[in-house]
N, CA, C, O and CB atoms as a CASP TS submission, in Angstrom:
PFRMAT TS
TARGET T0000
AUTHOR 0000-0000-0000
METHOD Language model
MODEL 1
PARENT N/A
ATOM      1  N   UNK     1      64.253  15.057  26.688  1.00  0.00           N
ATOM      2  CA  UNK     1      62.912  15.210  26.160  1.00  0.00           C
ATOM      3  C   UNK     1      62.227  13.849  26.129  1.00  0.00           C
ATOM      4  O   UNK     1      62.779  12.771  25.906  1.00  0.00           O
ATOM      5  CB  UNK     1      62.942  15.847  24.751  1.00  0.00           C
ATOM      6  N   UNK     2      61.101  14.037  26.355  1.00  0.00           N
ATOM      7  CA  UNK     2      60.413  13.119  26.901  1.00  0.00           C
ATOM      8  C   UNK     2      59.627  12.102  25.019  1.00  0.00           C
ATOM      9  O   UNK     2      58.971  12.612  24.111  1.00  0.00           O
ATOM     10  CB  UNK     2      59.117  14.151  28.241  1.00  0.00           C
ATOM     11  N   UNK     3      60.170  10.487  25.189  1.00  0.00           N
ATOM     12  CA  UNK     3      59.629  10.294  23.774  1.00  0.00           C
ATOM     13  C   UNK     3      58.213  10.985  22.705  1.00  0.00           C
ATOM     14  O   UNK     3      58.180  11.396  21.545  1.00  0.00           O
ATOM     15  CB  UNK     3      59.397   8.981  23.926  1.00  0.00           C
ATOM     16  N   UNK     4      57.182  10.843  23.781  1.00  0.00           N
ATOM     17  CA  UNK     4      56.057  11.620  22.846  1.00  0.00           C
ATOM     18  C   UNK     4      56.085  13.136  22.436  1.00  0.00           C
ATOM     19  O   UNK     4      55.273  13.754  21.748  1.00  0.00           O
ATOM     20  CB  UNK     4      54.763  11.527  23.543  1.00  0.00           C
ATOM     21  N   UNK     5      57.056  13.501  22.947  1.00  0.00           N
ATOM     22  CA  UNK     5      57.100  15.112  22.605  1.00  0.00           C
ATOM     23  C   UNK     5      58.277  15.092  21.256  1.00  0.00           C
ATOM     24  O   UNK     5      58.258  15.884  20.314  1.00  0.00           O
ATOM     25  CB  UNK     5      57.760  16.239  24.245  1.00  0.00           C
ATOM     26  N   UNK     6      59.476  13.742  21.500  1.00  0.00           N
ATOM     27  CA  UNK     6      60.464  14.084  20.279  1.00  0.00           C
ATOM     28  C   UNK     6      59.551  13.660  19.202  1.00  0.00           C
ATOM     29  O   UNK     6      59.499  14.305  18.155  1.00  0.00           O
ATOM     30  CB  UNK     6      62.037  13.238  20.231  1.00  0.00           C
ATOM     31  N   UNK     7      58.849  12.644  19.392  1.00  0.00           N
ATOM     32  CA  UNK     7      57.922  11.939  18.014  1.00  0.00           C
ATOM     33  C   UNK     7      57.040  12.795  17.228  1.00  0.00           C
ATOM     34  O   UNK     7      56.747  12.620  16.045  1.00  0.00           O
ATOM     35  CB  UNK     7      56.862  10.791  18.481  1.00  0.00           C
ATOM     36  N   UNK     8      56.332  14.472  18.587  1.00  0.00           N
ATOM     37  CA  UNK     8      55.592  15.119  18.351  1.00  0.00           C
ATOM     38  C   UNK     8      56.141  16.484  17.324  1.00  0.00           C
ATOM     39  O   UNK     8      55.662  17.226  16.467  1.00  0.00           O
ATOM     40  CB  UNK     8      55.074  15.267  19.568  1.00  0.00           C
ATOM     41  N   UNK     9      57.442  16.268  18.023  1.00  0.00           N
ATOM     42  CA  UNK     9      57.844  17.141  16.694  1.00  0.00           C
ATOM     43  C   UNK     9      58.814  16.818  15.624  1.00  0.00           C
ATOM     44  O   UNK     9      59.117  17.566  14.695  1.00  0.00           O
ATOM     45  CB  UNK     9      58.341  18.313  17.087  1.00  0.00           C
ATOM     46  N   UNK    10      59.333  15.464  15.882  1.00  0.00           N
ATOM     47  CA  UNK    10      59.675  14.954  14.016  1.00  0.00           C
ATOM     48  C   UNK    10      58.321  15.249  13.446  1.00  0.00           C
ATOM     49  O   UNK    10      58.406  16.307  12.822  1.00  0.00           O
ATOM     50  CB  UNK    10      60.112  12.917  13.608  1.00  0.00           C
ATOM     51  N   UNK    11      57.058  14.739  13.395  1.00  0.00           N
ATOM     52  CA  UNK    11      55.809  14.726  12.746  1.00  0.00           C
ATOM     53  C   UNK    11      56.104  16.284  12.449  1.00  0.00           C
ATOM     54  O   UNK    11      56.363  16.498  11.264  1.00  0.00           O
ATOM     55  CB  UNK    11      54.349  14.205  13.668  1.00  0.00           C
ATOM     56  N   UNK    12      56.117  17.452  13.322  1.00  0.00           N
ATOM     57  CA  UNK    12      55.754  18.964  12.958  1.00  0.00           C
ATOM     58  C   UNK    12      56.888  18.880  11.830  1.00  0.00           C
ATOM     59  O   UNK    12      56.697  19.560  10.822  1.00  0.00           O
ATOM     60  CB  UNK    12      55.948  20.347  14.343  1.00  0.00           C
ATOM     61  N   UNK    13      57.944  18.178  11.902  1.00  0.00           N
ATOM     62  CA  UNK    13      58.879  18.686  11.437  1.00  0.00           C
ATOM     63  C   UNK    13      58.649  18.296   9.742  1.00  0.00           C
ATOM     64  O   UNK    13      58.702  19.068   8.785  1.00  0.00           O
ATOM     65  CB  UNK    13      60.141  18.201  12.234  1.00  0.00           C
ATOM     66  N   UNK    14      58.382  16.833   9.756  1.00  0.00           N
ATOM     67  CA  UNK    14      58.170  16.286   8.279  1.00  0.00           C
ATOM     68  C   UNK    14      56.575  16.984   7.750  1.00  0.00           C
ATOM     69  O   UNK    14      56.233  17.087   6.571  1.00  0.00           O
ATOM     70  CB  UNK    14      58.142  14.291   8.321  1.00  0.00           C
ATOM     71  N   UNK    15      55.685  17.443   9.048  1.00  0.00           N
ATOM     72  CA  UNK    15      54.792  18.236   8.133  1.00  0.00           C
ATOM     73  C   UNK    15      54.793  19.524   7.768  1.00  0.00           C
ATOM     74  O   UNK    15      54.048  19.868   6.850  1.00  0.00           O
ATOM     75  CB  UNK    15      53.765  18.181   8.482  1.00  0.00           C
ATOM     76  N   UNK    16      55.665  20.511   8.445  1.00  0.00           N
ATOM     77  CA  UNK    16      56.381  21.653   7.686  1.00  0.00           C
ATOM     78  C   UNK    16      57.293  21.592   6.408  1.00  0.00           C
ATOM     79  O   UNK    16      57.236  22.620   5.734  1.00  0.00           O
ATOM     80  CB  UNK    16      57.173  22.206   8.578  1.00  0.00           C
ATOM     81  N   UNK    17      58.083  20.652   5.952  1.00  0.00           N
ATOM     82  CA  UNK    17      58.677  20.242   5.039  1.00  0.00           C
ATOM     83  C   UNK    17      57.469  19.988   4.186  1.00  0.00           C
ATOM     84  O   UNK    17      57.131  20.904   3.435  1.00  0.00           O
ATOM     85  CB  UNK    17      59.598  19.208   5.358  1.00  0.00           C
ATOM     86  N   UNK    18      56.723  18.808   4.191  1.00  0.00           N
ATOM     87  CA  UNK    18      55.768  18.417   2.839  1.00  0.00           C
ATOM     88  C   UNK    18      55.091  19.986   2.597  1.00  0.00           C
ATOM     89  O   UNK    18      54.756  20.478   1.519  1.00  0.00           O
ATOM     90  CB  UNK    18      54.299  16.948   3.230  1.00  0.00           C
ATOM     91  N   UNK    19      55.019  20.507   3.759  1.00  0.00           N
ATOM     92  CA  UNK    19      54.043  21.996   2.853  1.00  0.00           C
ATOM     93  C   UNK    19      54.791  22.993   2.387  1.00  0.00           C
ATOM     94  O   UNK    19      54.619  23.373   1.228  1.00  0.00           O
ATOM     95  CB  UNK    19      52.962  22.962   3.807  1.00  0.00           C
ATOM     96  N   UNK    20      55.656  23.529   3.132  1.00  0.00           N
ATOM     97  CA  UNK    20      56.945  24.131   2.398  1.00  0.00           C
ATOM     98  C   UNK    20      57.209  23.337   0.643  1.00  0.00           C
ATOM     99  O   UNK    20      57.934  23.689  -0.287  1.00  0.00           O
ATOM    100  CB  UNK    20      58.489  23.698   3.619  1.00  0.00           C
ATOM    101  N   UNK    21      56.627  22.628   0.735  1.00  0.00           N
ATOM    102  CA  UNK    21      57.087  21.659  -1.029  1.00  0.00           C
ATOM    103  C   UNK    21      56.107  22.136  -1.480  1.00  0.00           C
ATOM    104  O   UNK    21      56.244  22.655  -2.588  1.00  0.00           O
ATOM    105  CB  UNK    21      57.134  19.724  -1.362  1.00  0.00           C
ATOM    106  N   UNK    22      54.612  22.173  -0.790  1.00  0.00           N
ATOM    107  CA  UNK    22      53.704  22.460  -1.968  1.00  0.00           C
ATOM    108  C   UNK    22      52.919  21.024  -1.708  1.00  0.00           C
ATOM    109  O   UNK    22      51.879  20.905  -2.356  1.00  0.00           O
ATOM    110  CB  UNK    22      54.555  22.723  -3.670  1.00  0.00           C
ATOM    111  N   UNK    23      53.340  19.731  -0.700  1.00  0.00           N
ATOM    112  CA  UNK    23      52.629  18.079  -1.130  1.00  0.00           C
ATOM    113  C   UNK    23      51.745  17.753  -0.270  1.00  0.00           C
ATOM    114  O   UNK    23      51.789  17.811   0.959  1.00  0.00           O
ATOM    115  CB  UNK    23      53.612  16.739  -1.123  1.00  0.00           C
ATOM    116  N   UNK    24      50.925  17.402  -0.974  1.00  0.00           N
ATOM    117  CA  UNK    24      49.594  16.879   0.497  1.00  0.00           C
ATOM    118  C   UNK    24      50.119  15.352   1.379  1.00  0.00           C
ATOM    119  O   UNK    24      51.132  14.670   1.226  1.00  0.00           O
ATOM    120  CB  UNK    24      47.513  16.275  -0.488  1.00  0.00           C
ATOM    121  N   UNK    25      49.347  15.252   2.002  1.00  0.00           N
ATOM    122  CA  UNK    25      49.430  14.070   2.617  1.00  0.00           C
ATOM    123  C   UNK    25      49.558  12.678   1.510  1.00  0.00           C
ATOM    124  O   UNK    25      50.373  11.756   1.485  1.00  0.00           O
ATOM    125  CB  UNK    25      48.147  14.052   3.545  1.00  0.00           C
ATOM    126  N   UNK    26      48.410  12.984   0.664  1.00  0.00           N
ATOM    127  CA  UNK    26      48.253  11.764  -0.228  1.00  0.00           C
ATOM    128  C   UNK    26      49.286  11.980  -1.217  1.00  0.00           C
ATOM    129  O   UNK    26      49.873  10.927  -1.467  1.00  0.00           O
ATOM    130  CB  UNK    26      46.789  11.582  -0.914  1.00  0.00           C
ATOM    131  N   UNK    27      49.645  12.812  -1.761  1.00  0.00           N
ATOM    132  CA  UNK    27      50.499  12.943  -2.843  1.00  0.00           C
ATOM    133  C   UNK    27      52.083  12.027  -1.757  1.00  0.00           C
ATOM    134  O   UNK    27      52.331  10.833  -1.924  1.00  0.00           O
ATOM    135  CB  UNK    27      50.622  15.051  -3.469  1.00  0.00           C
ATOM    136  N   UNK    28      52.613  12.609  -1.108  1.00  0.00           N
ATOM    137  CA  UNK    28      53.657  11.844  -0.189  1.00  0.00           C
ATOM    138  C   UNK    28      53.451  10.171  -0.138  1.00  0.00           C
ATOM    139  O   UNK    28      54.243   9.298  -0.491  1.00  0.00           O
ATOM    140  CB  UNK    28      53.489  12.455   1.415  1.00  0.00           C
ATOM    141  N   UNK    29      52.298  10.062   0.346  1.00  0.00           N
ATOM    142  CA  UNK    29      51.673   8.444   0.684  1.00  0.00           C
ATOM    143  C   UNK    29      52.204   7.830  -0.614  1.00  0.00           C
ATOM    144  O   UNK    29      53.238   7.166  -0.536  1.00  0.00           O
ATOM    145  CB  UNK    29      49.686   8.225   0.852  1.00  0.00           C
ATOM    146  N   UNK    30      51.575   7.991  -1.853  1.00  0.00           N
ATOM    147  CA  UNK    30      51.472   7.860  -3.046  1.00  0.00           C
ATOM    148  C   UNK    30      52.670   7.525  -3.645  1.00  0.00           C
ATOM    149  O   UNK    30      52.804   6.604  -4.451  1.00  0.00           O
ATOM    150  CB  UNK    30      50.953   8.836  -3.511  1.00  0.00           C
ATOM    151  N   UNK    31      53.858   8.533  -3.118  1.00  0.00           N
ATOM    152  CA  UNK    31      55.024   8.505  -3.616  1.00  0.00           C
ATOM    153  C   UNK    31      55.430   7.620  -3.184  1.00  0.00           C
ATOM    154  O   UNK    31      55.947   6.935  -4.067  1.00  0.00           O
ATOM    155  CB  UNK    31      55.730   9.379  -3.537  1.00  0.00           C
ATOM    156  N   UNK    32      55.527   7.059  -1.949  1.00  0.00           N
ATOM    157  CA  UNK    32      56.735   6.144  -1.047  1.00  0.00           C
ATOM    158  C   UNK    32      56.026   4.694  -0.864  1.00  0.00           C
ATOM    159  O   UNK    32      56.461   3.664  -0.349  1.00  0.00           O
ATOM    160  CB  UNK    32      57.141   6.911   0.764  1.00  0.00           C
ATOM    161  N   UNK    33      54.588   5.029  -1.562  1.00  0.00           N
ATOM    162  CA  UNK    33      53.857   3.382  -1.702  1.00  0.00           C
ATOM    163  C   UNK    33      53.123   3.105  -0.157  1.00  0.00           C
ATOM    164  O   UNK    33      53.204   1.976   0.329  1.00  0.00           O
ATOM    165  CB  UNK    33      55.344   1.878  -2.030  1.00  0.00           C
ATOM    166  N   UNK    34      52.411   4.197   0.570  1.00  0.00           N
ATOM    167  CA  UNK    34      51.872   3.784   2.020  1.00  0.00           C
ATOM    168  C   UNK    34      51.052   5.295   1.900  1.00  0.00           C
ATOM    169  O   UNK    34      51.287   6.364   1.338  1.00  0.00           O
ATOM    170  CB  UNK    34      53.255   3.463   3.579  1.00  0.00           C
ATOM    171  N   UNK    35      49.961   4.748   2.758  1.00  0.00           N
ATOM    172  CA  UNK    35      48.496   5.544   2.632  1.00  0.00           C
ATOM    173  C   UNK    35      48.003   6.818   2.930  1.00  0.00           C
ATOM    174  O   UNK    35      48.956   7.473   3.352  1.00  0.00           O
ATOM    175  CB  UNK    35      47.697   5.017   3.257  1.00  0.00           C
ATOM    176  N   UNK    36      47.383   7.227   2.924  1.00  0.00           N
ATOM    177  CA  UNK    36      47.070   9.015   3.610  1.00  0.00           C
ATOM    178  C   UNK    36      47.217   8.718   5.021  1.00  0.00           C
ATOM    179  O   UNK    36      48.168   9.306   5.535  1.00  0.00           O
ATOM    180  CB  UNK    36      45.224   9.876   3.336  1.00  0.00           C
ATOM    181  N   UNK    37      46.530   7.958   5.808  1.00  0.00           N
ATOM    182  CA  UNK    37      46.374   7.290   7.386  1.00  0.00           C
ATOM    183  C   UNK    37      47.660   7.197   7.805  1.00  0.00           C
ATOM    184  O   UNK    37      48.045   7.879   8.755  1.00  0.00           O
ATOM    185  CB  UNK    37      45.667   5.741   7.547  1.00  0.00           C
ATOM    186  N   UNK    38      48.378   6.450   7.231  1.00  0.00           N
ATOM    187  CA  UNK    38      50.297   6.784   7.557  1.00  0.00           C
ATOM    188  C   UNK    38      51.058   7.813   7.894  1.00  0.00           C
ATOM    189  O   UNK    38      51.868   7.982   8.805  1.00  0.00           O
ATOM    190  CB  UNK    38      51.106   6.649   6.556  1.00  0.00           C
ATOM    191  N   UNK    39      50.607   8.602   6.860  1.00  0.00           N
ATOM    192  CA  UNK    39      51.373  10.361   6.988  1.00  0.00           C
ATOM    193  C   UNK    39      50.885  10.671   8.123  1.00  0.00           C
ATOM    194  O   UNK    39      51.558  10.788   9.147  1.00  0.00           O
ATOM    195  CB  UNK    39      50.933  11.737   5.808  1.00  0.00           C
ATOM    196  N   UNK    40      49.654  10.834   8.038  1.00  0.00           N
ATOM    197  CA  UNK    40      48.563  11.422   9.168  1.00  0.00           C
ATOM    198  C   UNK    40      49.475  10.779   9.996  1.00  0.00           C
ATOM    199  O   UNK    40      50.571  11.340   9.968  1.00  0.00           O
ATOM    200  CB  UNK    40      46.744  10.977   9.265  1.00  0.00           C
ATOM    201  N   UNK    41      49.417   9.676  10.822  1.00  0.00           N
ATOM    202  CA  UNK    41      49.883   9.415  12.353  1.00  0.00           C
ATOM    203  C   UNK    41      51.286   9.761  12.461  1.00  0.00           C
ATOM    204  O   UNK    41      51.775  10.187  13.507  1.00  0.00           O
ATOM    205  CB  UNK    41      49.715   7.856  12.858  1.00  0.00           C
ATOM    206  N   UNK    42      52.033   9.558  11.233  1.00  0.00           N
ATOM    207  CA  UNK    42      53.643  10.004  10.938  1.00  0.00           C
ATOM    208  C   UNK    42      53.591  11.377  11.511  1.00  0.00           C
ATOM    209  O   UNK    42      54.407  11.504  12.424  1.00  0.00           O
ATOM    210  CB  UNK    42      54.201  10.043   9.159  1.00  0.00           C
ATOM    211  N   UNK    43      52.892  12.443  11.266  1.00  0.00           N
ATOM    212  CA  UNK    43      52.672  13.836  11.223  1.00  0.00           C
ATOM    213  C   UNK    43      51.958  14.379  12.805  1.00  0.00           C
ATOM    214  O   UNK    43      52.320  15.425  13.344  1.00  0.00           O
ATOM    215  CB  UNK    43      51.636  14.113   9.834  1.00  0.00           C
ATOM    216  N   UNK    44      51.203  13.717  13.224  1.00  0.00           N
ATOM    217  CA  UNK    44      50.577  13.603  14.522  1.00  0.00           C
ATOM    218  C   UNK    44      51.792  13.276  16.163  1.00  0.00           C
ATOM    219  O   UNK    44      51.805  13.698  17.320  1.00  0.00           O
ATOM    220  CB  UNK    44      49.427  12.198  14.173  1.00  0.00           C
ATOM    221  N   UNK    45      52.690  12.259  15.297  1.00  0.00           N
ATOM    222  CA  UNK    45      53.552  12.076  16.439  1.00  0.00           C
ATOM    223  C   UNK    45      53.158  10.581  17.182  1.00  0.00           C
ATOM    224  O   UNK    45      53.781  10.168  18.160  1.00  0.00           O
ATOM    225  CB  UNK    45      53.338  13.416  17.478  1.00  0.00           C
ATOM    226  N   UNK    46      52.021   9.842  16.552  1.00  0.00           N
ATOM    227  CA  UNK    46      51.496   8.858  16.974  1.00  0.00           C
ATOM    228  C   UNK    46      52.167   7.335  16.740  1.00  0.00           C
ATOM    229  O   UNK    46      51.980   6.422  17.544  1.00  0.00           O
ATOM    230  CB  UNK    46      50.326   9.029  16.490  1.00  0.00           C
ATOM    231  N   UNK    47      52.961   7.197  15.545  1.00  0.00           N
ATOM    232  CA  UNK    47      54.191   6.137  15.807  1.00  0.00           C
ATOM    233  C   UNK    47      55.600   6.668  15.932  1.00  0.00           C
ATOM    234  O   UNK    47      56.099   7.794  15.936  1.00  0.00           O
ATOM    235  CB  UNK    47      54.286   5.122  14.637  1.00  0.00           C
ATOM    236  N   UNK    48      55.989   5.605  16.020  1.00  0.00           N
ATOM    237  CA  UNK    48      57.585   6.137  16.446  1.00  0.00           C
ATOM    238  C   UNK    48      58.289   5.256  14.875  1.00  0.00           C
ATOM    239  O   UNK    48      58.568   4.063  14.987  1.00  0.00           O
ATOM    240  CB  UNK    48      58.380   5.280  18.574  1.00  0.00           C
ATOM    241  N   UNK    49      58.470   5.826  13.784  1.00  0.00           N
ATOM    242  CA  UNK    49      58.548   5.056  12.725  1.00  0.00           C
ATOM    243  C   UNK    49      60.442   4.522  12.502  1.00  0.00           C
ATOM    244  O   UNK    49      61.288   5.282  12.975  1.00  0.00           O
ATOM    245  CB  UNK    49      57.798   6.065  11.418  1.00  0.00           C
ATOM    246  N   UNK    50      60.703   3.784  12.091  1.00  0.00           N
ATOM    247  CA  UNK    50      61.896   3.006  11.739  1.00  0.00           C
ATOM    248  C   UNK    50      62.316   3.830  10.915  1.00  0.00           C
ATOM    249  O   UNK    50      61.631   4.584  10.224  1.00  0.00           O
ATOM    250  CB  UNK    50      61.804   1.633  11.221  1.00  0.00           C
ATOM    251  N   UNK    51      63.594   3.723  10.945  1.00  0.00           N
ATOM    252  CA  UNK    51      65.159   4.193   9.863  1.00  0.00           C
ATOM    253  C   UNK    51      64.557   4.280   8.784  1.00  0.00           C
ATOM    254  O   UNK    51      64.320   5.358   8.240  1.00  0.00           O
ATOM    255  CB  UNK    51      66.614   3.049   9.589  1.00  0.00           C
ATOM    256  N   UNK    52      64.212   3.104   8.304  1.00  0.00           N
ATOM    257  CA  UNK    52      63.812   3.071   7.069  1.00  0.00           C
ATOM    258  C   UNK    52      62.854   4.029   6.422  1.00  0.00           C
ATOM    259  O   UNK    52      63.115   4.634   5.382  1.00  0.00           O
ATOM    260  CB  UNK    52      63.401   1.997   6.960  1.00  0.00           C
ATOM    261  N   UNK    53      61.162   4.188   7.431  1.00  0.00           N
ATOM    262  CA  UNK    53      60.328   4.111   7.096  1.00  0.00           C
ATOM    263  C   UNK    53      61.049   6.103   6.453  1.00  0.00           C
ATOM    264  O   UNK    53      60.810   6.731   5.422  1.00  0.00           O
ATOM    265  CB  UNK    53      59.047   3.443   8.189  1.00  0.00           C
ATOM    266  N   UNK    54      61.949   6.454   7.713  1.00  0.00           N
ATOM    267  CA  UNK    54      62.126   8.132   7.819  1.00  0.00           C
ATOM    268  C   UNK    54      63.450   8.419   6.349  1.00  0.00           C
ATOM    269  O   UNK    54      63.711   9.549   5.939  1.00  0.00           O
ATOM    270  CB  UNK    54      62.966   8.698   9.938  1.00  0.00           C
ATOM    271  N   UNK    55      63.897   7.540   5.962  1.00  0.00           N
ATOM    272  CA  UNK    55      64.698   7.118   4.601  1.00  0.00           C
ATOM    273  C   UNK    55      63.423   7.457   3.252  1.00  0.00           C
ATOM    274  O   UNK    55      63.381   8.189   2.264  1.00  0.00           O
ATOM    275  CB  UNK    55      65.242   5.053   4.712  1.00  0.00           C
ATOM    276  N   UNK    56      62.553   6.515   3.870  1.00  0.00           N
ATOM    277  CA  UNK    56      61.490   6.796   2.226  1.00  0.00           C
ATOM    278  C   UNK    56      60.489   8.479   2.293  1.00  0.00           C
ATOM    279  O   UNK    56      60.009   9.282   1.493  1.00  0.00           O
ATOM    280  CB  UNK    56      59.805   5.046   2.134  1.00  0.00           C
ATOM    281  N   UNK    57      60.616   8.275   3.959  1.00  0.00           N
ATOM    282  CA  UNK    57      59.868  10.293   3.903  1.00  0.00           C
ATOM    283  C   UNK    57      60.611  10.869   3.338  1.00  0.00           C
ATOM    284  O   UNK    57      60.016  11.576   2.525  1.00  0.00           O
ATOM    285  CB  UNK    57      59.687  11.399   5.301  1.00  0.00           C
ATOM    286  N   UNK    58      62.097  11.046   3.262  1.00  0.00           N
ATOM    287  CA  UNK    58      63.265  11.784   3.250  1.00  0.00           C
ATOM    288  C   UNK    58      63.330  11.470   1.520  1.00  0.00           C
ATOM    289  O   UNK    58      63.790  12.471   0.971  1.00  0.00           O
ATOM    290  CB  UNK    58      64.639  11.197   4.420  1.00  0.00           C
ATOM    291  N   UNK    59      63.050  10.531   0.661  1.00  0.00           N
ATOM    292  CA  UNK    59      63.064  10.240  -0.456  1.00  0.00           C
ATOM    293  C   UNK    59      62.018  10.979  -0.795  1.00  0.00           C
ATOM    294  O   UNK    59      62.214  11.956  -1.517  1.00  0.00           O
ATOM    295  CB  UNK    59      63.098   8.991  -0.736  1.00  0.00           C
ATOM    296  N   UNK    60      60.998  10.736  -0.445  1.00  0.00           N
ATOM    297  CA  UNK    60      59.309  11.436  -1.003  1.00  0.00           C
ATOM    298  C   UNK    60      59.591  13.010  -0.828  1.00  0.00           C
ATOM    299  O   UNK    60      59.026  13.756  -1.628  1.00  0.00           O
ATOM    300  CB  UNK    60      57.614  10.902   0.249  1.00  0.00           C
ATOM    301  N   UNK    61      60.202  13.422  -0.103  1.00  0.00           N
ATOM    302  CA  UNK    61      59.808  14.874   0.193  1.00  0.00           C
ATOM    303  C   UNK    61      61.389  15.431  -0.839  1.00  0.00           C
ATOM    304  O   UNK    61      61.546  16.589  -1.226  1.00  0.00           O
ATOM    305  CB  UNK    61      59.697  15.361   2.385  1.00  0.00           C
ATOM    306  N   UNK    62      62.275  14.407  -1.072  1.00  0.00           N
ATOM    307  CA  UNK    62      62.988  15.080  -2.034  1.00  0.00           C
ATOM    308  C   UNK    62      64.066  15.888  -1.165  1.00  0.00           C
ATOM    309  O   UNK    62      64.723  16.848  -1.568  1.00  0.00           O
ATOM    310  CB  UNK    62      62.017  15.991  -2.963  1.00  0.00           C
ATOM    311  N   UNK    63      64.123  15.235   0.269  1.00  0.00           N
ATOM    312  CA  UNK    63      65.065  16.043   1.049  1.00  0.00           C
ATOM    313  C   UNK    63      66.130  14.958   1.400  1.00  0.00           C
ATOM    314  O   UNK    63      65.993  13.777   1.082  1.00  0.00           O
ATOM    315  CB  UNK    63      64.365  16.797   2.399  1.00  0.00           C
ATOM    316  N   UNK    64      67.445  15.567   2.238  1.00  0.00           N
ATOM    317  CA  UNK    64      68.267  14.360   2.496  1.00  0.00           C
ATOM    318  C   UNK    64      67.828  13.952   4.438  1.00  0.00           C
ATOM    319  O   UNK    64      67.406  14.726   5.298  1.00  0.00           O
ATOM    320  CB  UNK    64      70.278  14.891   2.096  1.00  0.00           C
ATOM    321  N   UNK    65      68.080  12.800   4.515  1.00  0.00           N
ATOM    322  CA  UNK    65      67.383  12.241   5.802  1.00  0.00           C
ATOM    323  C   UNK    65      67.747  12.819   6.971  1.00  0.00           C
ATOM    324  O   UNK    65      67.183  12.453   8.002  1.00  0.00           O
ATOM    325  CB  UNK    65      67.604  10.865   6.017  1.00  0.00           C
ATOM    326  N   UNK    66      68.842  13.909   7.012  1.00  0.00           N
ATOM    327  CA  UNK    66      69.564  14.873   8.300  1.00  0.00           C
ATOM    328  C   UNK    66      68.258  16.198   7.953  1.00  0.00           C
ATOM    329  O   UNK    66      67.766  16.582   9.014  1.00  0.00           O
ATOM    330  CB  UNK    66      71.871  15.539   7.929  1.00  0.00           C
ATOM    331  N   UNK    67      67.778  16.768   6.950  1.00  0.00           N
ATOM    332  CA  UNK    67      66.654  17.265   7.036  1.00  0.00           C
ATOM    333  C   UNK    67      65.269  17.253   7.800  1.00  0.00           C
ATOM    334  O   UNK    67      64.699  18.177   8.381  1.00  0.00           O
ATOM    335  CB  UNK    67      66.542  17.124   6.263  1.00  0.00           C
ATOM    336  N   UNK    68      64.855  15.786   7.608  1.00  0.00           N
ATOM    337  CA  UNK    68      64.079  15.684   8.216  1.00  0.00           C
ATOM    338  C   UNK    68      64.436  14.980   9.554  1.00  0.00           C
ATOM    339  O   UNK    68      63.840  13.910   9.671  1.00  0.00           O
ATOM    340  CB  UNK    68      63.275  15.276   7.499  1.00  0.00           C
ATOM    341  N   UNK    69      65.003  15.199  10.278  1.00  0.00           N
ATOM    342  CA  UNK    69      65.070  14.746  11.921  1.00  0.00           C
ATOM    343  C   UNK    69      65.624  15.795  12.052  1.00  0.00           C
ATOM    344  O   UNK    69      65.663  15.916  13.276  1.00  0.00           O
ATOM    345  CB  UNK    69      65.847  13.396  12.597  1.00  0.00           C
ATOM    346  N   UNK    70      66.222  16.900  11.506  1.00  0.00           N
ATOM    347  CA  UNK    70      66.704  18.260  12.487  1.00  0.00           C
ATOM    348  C   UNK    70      65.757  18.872  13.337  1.00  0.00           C
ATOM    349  O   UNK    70      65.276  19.995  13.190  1.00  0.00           O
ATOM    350  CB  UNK    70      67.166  19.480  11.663  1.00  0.00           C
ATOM    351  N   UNK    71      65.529  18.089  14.204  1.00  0.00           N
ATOM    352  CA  UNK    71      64.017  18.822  15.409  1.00  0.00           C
ATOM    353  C   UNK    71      64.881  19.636  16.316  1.00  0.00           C
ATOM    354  O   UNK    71      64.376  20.280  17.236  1.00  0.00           O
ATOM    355  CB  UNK    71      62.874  17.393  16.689  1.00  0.00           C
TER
END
Protein backbone atom coordinates (compact mmCIF):
# COMPACT_ATOMS: atom_id res chain seq x y z
CA UNK A 1 0.00 0.00 0.00
CA UNK A 2 1.00 2.94 -1.23
CA UNK A 3 2.18 5.71 1.82
CA UNK A 4 -0.70 8.30 1.24
CA UNK A 5 -3.36 5.79 1.29
CA UNK A 6 -1.78 4.00 4.76
CA UNK A 7 -1.65 7.71 6.31
CA UNK A 8 -5.25 8.06 4.70
CA UNK A 9 -6.56 5.58 6.70
CA UNK A 10 -4.71 5.72 10.15
CA UNK A 11 -6.48 9.39 10.02
CA UNK A 12 -10.10 7.34 9.16
CA UNK A 13 -9.03 5.20 11.69
CA UNK A 14 -8.19 7.70 14.73
CA UNK A 15 -11.30 9.64 13.40
CA UNK A 16 -13.72 6.76 13.84
CA UNK A 17 -12.35 6.13 17.30
CA UNK A 18 -12.62 9.98 18.61
CA UNK A 19 -16.41 9.70 17.45
CA UNK A 20 -17.20 6.33 18.55
CA UNK A 21 -16.03 8.21 22.14
CA UNK A 22 -18.39 10.90 21.72
CA UNK A 23 -14.80 13.73 21.24
CA UNK A 24 -14.53 16.48 18.87
CA UNK A 25 -11.55 17.48 17.28
CA UNK A 26 -10.89 20.25 19.86
CA UNK A 27 -11.76 18.41 22.88
CA UNK A 28 -8.72 15.65 21.68
CA UNK A 29 -6.35 18.76 20.71
CA UNK A 30 -7.04 20.09 24.18
CA UNK A 31 -6.30 16.92 25.84
CA UNK A 32 -2.80 16.01 24.42
CA UNK A 33 -1.80 19.92 24.45
CA UNK A 34 -1.85 20.53 20.26
CA UNK A 35 -4.58 22.38 18.25
CA UNK A 36 -7.86 21.67 16.32
CA UNK A 37 -5.54 22.20 12.85
CA UNK A 38 -3.44 19.10 14.13
CA UNK A 39 -6.25 16.60 14.48
CA UNK A 40 -7.67 17.94 11.33
CA UNK A 41 -4.45 17.04 9.14
CA UNK A 42 -3.84 13.92 11.67
CA UNK A 43 -7.46 12.82 10.48
CA UNK A 44 -7.14 13.92 6.73
CA UNK A 45 -4.03 11.70 6.23
CA UNK A 46 -1.94 14.86 5.51
CA UNK A 47 1.17 14.18 7.95
CA UNK A 48 2.75 11.17 8.53
CA UNK A 49 2.97 11.76 12.48
CA UNK A 50 5.82 10.15 14.86
CA UNK A 51 5.58 7.27 17.55
CA UNK A 52 5.16 9.61 19.84
CA UNK A 53 2.85 12.04 18.45
CA UNK A 54 0.33 8.41 17.78
CA UNK A 55 1.31 7.49 21.81
CA UNK A 56 -0.44 10.91 22.94
CA UNK A 57 -3.62 10.20 20.29
CA UNK A 58 -3.71 6.77 21.85
CA UNK A 59 -3.56 8.56 25.44
CA UNK A 60 -6.29 11.27 24.46
CA UNK A 61 -8.70 8.91 23.00
CA UNK A 62 -8.23 6.65 26.13
CA UNK A 63 -7.29 3.71 23.85
CA UNK A 64 -4.10 1.48 23.88
CA UNK A 65 -1.65 2.47 20.84
CA UNK A 66 -2.28 -1.23 18.88
CA UNK A 67 -5.92 0.37 18.68
CA UNK A 68 -5.26 3.02 16.93
CA UNK A 69 -2.94 1.77 13.99
CA UNK A 70 -5.13 -1.44 13.50
CA UNK A 71 -5.85 -0.14 9.78
Amino acid sequence: MEKEALLKKLGERIRDIRKEKGITQVQLAHSIGKDQQSIQRLEAGNINPSYYYLCEIAEGLDVKLEEVIKI
